[in-house]
TIROVEX-214439 format. One record per residue (C-alpha): x, y, z. Coordinates in steps of 0.02 Angstrom, whole numbers, padded with zeros to 5 digits, always signed. Example, Ala and Ser with C-alpha at 12.3 -4.5 7.8 and 13.67 -1.06 7.14 Angstrom:
+--------+--------+--------+
!     xx !     yy !     zz !
+--------+--------+--------+
! +00615 ! -00225 ! +00390 !
! +00684 ! -00053 ! +00357 !
+--------+--------+--------+
***
This chain:
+--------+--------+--------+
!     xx !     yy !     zz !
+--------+--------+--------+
! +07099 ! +02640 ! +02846 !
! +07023 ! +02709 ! +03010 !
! +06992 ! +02878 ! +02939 !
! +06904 ! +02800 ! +02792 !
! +06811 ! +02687 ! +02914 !
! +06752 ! +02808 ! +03063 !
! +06718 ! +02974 ! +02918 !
! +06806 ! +03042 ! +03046 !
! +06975 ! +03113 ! +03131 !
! +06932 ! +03101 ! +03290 !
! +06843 ! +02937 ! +03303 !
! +07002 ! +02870 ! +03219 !
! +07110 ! +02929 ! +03352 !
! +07009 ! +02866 ! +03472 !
! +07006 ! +02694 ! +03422 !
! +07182 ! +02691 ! +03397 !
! +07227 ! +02789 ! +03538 !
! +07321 ! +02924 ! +03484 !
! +07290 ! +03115 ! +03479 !
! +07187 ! +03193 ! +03343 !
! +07325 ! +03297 ! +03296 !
! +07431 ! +03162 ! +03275 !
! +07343 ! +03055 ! +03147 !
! +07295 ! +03212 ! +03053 !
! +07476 ! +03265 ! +03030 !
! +07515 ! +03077 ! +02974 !
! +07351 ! +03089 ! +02851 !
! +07431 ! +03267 ! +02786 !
! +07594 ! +03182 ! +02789 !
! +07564 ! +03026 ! +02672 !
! +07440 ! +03129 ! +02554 !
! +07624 ! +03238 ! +02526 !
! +07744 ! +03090 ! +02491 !
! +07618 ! +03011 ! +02383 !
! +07574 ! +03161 ! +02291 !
! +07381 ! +03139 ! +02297 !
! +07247 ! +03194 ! +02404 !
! +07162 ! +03058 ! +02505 !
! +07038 ! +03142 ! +02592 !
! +06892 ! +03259 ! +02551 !
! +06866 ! +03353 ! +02731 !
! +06699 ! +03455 ! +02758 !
! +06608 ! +03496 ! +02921 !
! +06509 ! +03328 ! +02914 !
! +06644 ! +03224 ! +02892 !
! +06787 ! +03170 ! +02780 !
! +06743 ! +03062 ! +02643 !
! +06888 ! +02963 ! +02505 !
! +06907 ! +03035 ! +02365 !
! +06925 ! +02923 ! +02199 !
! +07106 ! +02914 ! +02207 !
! +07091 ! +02871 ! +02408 !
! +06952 ! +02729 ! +02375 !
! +07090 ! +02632 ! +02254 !
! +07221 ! +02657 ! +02365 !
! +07118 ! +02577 ! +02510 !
! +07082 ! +02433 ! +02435 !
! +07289 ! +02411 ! +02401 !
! +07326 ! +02457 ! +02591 !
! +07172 ! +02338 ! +02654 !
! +07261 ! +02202 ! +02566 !
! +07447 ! +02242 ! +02621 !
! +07391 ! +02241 ! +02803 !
! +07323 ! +02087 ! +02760 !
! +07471 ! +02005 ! +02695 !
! +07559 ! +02074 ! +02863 !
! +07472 ! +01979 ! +02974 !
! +07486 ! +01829 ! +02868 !
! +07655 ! +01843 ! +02890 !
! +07631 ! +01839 ! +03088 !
! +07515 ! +01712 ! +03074 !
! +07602 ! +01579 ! +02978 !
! +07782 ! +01646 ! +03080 !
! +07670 ! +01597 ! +03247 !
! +07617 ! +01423 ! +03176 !
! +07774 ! +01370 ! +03123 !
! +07824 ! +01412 ! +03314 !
! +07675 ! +01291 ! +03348 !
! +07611 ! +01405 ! +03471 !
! +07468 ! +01565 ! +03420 !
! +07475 ! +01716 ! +03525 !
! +07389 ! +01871 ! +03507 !
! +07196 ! +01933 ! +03548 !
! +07034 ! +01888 ! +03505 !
! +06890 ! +01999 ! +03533 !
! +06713 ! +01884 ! +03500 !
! +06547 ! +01963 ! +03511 !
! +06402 ! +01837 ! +03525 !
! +06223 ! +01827 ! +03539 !
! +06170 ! +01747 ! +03724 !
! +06095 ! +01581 ! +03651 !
! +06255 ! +01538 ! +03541 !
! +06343 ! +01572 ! +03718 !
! +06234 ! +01449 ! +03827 !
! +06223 ! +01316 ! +03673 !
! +06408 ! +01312 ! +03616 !
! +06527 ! +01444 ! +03689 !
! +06590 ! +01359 ! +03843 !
! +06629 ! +01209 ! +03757 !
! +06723 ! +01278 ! +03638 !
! +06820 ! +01396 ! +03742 !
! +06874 ! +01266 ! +03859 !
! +06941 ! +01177 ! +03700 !
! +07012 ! +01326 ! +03606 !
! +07121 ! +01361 ! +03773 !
! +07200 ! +01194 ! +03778 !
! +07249 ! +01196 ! +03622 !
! +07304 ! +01414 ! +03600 !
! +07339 ! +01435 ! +03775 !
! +07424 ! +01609 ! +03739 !
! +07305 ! +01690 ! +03645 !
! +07208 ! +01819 ! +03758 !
! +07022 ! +01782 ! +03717 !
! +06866 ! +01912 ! +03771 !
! +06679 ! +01881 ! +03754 !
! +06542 ! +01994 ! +03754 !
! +06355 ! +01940 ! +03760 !
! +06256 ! +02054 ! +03653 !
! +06117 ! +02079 ! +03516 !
! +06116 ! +02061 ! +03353 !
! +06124 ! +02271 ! +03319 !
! +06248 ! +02287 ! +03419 !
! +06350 ! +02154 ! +03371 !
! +06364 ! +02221 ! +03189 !
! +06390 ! +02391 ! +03251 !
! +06542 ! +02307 ! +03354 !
! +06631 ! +02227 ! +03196 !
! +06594 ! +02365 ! +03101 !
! +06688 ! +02480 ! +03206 !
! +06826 ! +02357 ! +03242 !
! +06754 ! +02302 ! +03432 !
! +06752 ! +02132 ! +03382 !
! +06852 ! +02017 ! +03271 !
! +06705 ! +01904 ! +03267 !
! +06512 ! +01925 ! +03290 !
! +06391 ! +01782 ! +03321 !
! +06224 ! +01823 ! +03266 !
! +06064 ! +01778 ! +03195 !
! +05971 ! +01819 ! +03032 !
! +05813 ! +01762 ! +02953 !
! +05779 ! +01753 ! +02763 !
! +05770 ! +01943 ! +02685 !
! +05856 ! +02023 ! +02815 !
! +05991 ! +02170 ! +02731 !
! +06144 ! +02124 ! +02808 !
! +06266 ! +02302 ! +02794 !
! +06388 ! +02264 ! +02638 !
! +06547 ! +02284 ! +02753 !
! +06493 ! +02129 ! +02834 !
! +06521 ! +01930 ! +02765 !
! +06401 ! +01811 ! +02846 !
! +06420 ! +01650 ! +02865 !
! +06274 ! +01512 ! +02921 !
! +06314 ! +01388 ! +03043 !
! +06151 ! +01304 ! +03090 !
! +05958 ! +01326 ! +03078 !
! +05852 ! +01356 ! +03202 !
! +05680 ! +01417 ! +03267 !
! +05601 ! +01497 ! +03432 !
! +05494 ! +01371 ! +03563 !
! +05381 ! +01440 ! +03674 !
! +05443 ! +01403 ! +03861 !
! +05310 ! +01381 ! +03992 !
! +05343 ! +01346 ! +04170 !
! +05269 ! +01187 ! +04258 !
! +05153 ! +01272 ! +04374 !
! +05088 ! +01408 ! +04221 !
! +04899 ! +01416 ! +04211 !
! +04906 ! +01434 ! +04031 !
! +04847 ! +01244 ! +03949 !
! +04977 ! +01141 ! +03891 !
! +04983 ! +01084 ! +03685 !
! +05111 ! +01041 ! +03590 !
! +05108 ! +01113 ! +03462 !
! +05050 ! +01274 ! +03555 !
! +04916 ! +01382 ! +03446 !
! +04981 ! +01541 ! +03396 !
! +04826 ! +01637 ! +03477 !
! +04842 ! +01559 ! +03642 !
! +05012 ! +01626 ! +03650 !
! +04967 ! +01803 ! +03595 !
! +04856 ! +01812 ! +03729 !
! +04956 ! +01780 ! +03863 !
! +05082 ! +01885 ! +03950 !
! +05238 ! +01859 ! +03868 !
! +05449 ! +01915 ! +03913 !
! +05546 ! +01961 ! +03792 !
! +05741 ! +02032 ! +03765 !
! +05782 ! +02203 ! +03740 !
! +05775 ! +02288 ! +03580 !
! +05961 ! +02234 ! +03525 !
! +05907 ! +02067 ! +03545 !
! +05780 ! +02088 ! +03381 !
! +05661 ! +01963 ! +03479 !
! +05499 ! +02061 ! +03478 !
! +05530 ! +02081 ! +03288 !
! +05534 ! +01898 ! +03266 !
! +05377 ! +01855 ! +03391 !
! +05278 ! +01991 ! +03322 !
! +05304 ! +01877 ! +03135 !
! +05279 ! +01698 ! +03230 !
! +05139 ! +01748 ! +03327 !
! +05075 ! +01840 ! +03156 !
! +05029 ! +01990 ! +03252 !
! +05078 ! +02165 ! +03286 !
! +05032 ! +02170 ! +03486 !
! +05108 ! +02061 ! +03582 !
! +05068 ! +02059 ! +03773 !
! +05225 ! +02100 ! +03846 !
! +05230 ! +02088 ! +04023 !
! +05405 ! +02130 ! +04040 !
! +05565 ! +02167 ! +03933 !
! +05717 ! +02122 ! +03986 !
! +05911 ! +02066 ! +03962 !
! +05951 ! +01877 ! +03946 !
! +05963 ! +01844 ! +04122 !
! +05939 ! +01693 ! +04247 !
! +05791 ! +01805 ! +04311 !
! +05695 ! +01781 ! +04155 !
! +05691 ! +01610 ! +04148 !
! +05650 ! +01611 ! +04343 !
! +05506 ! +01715 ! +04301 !
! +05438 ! +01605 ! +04174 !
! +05497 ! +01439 ! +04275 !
! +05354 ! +01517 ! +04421 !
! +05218 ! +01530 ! +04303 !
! +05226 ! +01728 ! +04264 !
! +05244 ! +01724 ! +04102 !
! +05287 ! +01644 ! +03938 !
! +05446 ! +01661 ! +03871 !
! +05554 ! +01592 ! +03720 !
! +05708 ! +01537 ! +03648 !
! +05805 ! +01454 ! +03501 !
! +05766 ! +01257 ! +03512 !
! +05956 ! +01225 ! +03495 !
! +05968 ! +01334 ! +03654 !
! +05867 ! +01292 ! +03764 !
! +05845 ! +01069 ! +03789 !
! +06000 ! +01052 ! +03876 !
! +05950 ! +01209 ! +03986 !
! +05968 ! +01159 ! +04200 !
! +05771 ! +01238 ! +04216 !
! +05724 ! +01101 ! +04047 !
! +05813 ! +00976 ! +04119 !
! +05747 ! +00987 ! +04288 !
! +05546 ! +01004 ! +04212 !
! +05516 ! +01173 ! +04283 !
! +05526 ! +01248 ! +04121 !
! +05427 ! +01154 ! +03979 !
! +05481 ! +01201 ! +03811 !
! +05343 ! +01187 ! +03679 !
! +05337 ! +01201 ! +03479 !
! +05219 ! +01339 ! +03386 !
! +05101 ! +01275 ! +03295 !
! +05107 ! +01329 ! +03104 !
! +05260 ! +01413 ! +03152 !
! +05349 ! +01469 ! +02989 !
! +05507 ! +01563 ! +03062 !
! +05669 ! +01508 ! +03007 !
! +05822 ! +01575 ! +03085 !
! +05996 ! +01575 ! +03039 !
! +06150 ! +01565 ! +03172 !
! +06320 ! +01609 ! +03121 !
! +06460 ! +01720 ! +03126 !
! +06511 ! +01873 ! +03055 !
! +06665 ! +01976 ! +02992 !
! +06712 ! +02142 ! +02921 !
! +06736 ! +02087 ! +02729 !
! +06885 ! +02222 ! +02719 !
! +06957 ! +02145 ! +02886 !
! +07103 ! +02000 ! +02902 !
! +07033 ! +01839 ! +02979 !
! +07192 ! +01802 ! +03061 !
! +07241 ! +01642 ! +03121 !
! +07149 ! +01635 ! +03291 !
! +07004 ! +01672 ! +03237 !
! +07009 ! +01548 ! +03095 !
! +07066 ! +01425 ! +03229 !
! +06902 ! +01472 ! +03315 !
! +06787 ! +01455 ! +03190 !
! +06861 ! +01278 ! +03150 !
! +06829 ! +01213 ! +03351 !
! +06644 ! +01306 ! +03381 !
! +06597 ! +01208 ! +03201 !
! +06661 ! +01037 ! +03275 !
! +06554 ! +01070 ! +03429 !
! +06392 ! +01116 ! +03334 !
! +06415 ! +00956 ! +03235 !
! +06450 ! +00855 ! +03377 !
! +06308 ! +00901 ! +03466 !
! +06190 ! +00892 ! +03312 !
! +06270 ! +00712 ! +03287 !
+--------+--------+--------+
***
């Protein structure tokens, strides 16, 4: 399955942390006791052949019904162990994630959980390869999500434009479209797909970008002192500490007609084992409780 995923030997190994020899010799070894030939190898790559792509699917689903086995064994012992690695996009963090970790631990204390704040790219990249159980992301209508991947919505959502209390920029709400293009604008790095979505809100294809940078406490410091105008997702940003205290004013776009959606992600050929189920079920009870 790691062959077929990577196209390659060596990636393979890699991820599973064994030598290339090694899982070529096992490849070699299984294509002889089954009496068929798995693999087409070339100097680009190895691809399935017919015969390998229908056995996949049957070894996919037997590793499947392994961990199932774990799973339920581990939930009759009323206790889930294990690992959990969750990619996320920063805004899902700040809105949801350390609500739901603090509950997830009290009630799966030994499962080992690890978070990593990234972009949407990279996220996809991440599951894709097998770096993350789970990806949070976002998506707006049209986007081609890879076929590998099962998406699932969460909630709805849409950028405001965040100006800071002392900005010279004039205050409306909602804020015209061309009074924001105009002004000198942060955004996130190119993972982050931000510039992509602004350059559709704003309905232009030059933004004034004074600055690009990660999602950092420096950004919204910077736009908090008046340098700039940044923005976020509305569900992310009311119950920020800079909102809260009025140095940051968070504004809506006038005629703005982007629509994003904010949910998780999977490899399709993956097992959602019983952890990550588990988390799925508390970060929905937090969205809704905070939407209620």
């Amino acid at each position: 399955m790691e062959v077929a995923r990577h196209q390659s030997f060596s990636l393979a190994a890699e991820h599973l942390h064994i030598s290339q020899p090694s899982i070529s010799q096992a490849i070699s070894a299984l294509e002889k006791e089954l009496n068929v030939k798995l693999f087409e190898r070339s100097r680009s790559g190895v691809q399935l052949t017919k015969t390998g792509q229908a056995l996949l699917k049957k070894a996919q689903s037997t590793l499947n019904l392994i961990q199932d086995i774990y799973d339920e064994a581990r939930a009759e012992a009323h206790s889930l162990t294990g690992s959990l690695q969750i990619a996320a996009i920063p805004s899902m963090c700040n809105a949801y994630l350390s609500d739901v970790l603090s509950i997830y631990k009290k009630k799966h204390p030994h499962v080992r959980l690890e978070v990593n704040e990234d972009g949407t790219k990279q996220i996809m990249q991440d599951v894709i390869a097998g770096r993350a159980d789970l990806g949070f992301i976002s998506s707006q209508p049209g986007d081609l999500i890879d076929n590998r991947i099962e998406f699932q919505r969460m909630l709805s959502g849409t950028y405001m434009a965040c100006i800071g209390k002392h900005s010279p920029v004039p205050l409306y709400n909602p804020m015209p479209a061309e009074v924001i293009a105009g002004e000198p604008i942060i955004t996130f790095k190119p993972n982050y797909r931000q510039e992509e979505y602004l350059k559709k809100l704003l309905k232009t294809d030059r933004l004034n970008v004074l600055l690009t940078i990660g999602y950092t406490e420096a950004a919204k410091k910077m736009i908090a002192e008046g340098v700039a105008i940044g923005f976020y997702p509305d569900f992310s940003i009311k119950k920020d500490p800079y909102v809260q205290s009025g140095d940051i004013i968070p504004l809506d776009i006038q005629n703005n007609d982007l629509m994003l959606s904010f949910g998780w992600i999977r490899l399709k050929a993956g097992h959602l084992s019983k952890a990550a189920s588990e988390f799925i079920k508390v970060l929905k009870n937090v969205i809704d409780g905070q939407s209620g």
